[in-house]
N, C-alpha and C positions, 0 to 999 in steps of 0.2 A: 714596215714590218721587217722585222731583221731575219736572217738566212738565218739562225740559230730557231727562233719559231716557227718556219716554214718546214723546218726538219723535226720539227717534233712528234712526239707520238699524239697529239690532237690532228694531226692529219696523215702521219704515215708516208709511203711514196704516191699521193694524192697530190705531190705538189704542183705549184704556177704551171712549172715546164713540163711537168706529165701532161696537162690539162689543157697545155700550149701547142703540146704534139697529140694529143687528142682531136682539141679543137679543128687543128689544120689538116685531119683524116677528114672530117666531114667531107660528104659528099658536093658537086659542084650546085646540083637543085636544092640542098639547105637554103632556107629565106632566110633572112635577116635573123623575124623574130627567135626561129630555134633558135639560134647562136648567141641572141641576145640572152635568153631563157636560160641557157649554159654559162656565158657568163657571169650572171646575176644568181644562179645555183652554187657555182662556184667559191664564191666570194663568198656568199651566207655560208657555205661548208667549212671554210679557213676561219669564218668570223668565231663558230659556234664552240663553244668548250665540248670535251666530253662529257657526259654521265657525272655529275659528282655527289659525295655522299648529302647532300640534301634533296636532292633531284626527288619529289614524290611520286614521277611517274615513273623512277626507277627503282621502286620500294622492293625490299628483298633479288632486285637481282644483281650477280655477279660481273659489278662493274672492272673490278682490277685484271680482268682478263678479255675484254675487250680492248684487243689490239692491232691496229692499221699497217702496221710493220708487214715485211716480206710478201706482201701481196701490190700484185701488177694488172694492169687489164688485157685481156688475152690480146695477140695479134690477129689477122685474118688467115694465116698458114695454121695456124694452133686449130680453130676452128674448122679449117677445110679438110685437116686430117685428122681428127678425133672423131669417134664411134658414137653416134646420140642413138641408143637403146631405147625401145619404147618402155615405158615404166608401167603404164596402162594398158592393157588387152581392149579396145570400143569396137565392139566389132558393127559393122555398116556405118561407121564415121558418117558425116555431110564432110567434111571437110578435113585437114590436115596437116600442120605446118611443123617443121621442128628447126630449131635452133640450137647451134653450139656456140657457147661462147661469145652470146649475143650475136651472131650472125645468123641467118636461116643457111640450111645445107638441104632442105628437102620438101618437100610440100604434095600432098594431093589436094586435088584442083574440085571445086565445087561442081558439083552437078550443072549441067546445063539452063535447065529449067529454073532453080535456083538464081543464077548469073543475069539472067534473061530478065528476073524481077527484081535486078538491084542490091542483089546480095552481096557484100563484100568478105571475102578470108583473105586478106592480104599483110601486109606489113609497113611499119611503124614510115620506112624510109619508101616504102609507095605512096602511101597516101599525102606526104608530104607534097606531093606532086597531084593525087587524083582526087584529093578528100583534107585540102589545106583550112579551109573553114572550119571543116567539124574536129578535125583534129586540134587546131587552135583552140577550139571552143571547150576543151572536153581533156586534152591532155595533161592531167595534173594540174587539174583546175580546183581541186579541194586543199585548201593546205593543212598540212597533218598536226596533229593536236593531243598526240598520245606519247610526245617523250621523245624519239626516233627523228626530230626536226633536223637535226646533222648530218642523219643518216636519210633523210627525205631528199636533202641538199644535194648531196654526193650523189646519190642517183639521177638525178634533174641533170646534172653534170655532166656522168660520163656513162647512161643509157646508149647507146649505138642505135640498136632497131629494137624489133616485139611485134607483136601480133595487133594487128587492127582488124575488129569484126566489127561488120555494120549491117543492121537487117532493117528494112526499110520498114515504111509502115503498112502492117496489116499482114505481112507476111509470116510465114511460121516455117523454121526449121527444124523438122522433127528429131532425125538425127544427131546425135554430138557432134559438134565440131573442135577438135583437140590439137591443144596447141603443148608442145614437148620444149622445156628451156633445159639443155643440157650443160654440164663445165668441164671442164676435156682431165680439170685435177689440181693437184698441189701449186698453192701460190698464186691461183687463179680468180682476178677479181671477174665477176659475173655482176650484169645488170637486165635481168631478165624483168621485161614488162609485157603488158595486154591492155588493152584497149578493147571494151565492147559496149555499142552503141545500138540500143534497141529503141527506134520511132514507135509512133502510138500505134499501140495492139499487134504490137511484135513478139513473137515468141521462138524462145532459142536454147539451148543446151548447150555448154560452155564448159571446156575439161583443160584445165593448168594441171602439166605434170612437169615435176623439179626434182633433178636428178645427178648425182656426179659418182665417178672410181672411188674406191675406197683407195685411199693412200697407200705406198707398197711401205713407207717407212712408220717410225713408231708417232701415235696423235700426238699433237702437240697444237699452240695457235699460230706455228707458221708451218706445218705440214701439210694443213687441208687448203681447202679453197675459198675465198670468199662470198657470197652472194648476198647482194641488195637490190632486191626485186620489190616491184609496184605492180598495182593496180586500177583500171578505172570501170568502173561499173557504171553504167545508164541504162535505166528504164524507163520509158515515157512512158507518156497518160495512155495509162489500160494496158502496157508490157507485162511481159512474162516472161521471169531472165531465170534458168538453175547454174548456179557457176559451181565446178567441183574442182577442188583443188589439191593433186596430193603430191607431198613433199617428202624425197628420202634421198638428200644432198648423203655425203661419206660422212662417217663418224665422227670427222675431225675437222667441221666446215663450219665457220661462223657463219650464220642465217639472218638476214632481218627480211622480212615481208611486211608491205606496206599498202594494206587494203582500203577502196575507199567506194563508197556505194553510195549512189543516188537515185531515189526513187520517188516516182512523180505520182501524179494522182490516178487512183485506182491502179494500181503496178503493185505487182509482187516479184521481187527478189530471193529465191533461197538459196544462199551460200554454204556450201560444206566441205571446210578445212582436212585433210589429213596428216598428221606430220607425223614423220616416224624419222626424221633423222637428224643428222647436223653435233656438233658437241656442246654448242648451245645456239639455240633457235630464238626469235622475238618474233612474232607476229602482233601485227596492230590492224585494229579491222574498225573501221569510221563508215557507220549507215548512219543518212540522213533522210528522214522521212518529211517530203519537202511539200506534199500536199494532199486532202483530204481524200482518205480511201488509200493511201498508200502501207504496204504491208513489208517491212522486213524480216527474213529469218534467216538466222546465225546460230549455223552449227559447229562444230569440232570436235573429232576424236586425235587423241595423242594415245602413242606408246613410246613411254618412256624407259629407259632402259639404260646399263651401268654405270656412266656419272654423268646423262646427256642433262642440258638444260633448257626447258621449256619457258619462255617467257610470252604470257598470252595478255595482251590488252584491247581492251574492245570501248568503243560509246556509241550510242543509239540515241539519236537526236531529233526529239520532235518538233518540226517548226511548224507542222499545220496542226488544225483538229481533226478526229477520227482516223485517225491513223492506230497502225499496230505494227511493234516488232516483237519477235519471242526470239530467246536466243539459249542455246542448253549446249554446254564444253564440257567433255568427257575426258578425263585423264585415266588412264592405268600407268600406275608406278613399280619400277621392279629394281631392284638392287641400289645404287643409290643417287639414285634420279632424283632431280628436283623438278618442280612445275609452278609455276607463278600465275594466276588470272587476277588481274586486276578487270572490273569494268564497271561502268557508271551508264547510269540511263539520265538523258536531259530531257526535260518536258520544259518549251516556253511557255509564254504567258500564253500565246492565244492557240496551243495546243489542247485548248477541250473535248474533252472524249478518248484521249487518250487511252491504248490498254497495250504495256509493257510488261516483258515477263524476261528474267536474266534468270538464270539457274548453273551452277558449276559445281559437276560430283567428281569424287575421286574414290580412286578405288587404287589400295594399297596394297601391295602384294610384298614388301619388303618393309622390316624396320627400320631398316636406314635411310628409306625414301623420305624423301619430305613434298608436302604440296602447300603450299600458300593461297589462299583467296581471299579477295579484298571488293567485292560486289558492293554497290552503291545507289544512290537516287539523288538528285537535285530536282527538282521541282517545283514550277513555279505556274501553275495552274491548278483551280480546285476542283474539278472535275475529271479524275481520271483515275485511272484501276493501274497500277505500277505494286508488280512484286518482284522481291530477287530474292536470292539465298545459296549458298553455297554446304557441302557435305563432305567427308573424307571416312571410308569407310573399310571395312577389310572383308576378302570372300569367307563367308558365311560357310563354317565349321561343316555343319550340317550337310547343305550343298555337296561341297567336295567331300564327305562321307560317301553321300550315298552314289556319284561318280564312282568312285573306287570300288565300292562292294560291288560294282557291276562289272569291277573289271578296266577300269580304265586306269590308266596308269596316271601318279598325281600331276607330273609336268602337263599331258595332255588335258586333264581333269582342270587343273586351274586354266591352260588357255579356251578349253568351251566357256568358260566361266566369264572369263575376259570379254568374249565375242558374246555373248550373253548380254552382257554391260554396255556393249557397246549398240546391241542391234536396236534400241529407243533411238538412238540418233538416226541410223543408216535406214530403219523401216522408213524413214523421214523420205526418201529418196526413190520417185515414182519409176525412173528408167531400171529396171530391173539388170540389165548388164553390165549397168553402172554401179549398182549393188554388189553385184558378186564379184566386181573386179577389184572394188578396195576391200572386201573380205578376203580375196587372194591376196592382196598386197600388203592387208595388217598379219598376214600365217609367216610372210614371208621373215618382220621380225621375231617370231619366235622357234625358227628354222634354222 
């Protein structure tokens, strides 16, 4: 390969020798495999083109501004003195971890009682060492399937650490356990990942907060920060997983999230997305419903706001029978925001009994906003109950009438309106302080 393509903008400063002086930071307890796993990500990253206009999993979104240019991956001084703010209020945590700049700089330590039965809140580069099996078994073990496979790569590549939870079987952490991925700012690549591993008839609460400075200089796509952030979810037979995730990178931060869910038999999973930042965002979210009685639910609230970009793709994958996922993504749009959801539901052949439900509403608040949905079904079993549908709609004249004659002012008036729209998803969500914290945190963008 010529030094003329290694400098291109298909990979950025992602090149050999970046990935050469990456590599040779690893720590001295790296096994083999990671490094091997790194370099074999690697290479599929350099192999892989960018986004091009026939790409269908890149349908309507703003490929000519995704660009790898001027972004580096922090050092460990960048990380040791940058401020990781909690983004989330949880109050009585189980647990606590925060990272900047893929490194942890803080942690509270699990309850004793907890510890005592096997609980683990640790990180990506401990377990290496105390939990190399399951981490083997479980790290980026799903390969991604939604478009983002380049940007799957580059992650696999130059990930550092993240959070490893593991709750053993039969045990139950009541509490949230909240994991903070911070990026210290401008030009900074971030690889923030989580790892959570729940045995048979474990149950746990799970809080991913993503965070960075708002830029002191004007946005632009080498002003902000970059992040490519992963995920792995596991629920064994008869788990109880809630993962809540909310995102408010700076206004001028390229975003991809790469979600990926497995759920075993009789397990329930409910995931619920918040994203409120970034100046264009991609999230991909991959539940696989892998055996009978297994329940997925995929939620998402966005606010979108002056020219940010949402890019949402989802699949819901049934490979057994009796299985169910419901999944419903909420957009509000304001000024001249765009939002993209593509998602498809697969049902195999021997997924009989299946019952799938995808739903994505928008709610317009701006003429110049645009929202795009592109909901689907492939199906290849005849017994099963699968609906989807998508909506785009504007607040309702009436409504904010009768707000105002009461005295409310119209700014305020449309945002009750907003959180109106939004509370069908958020009622979804049983930890009640978990409720109110991302209803503090969705006021925040219209403040």
């Amino acid at each position: 390969m010529s030094s003329t393509s290694l400098s291109s903008p298909a990979i950025g400063t992602f090149t050999p020798e970046a990935f050469a002086a990456h590599l040779a930071a690893q720590p001295a307890h790296a096994p083999a495999w990671w490094l091997e796993r790194k370099r074999a990500a690697h290479a599929q990253f350099v192999a892989l083109p960018m986004p091009g206009p026939t790409d269908e999993g890149w349908r309507f979104s703003s490929r000519e501004t995704l660009t790898l240019a001027g972004f580096a991956p922090a050092t460990a001084a960048s990380a040791t003195s940058a401020a990781a703010p909690a983004l989330l209020t949880v109050a009585e945590a189980a647990a606590a971890l925060t990272f900047c700049d893929g490194r942890l700089v803080s942690r509270q330590a699990l309850p004793a009682e907890l510890s005592a039965r096997g609980v683990v809140v640790g990180t990506l580069q401990e377990a290496l060492r105390s939990h190399p099996d399951l981490l083997r078994g479980h790290f980026l073990s799903q390969p991604q399937k939604l478009g983002s496979e380049k940007f799957a790569a580059l992650h696999a590549a130059f990930v550092n650490d993240g959070a490893f939870i593991l709750v053993p079987k039969g045990v139950e952490v009541r509490d949230p356990i909240v994991v903070t991925h911070a990026s210290s700012g401008a030009g900074t690549a971030v690889f923030p990942h989580t790892l959570v591993i729940l045995e048979e008839q474990a149950r746990a609460i799970v809080v991913d907060a993503f965070l960075s400075p708002e830029a002191s200089t004007p946005a632009g796509p080498r002003a902000g920060a970059f992040a490519c952030g992963a995920n792995d979810l596991y629920a064994g037979h008869g788990a109880q997983l809630t993962y809540v995730a909310a995102q408010r990178w700076s206004l001028d931060t390229l975003s991809f999230q790469l979600n990926s869910t497995v759920v075993r038999r009789d397990a329930r999973v409910q995931s619920l997305n918040l994203h409120l930042g970034g100046r264009q965002a991609r999230h991909e979210s991959l539940s696989q419903l892998q055996a009978p009685g297994a329940f997925s639910e995929m939620l998402a609230v966005t606010v979108a706001a002056d020219t940010q970009e949402f890019d949402q793709r989802t699949l819901q994958i049934h490979q057994a029978p009796h299985t169910k996922s419901d999944l419903l993504y909420k957009n509000a749009l304001l000024d001249r925001a765009r939002t993209t959801f593509s998602g498809l539901i697969v049902v195999d052949p021997d997924a009989q009994k299946t019952d799938a439900y995808q739903s994505n509403r928008n709610l317009m608040l701006s003429d110049d906003a645009e929202a795009n949905s592109l909901p689907g079904l492939e199906i290849q079993a005849n017994d099963v109950r699968c609906t989807h549908g998508a909506t785009s709609s504007r607040i309702d004249p009436q409504q904010l009438f009768y707000l105002e004659a009461r005295g409310i002012a119209p700014t305020k008036a449309r945002e009750l309106l907003v959180f109106g729209f939004f509370e069908e998803v958020l009622n979804r969500l049983e930890h009640e302080g978990l409720h109110e914290s991302l209803l503090q945190l969705i006021a925040t963008r219209f403040h």
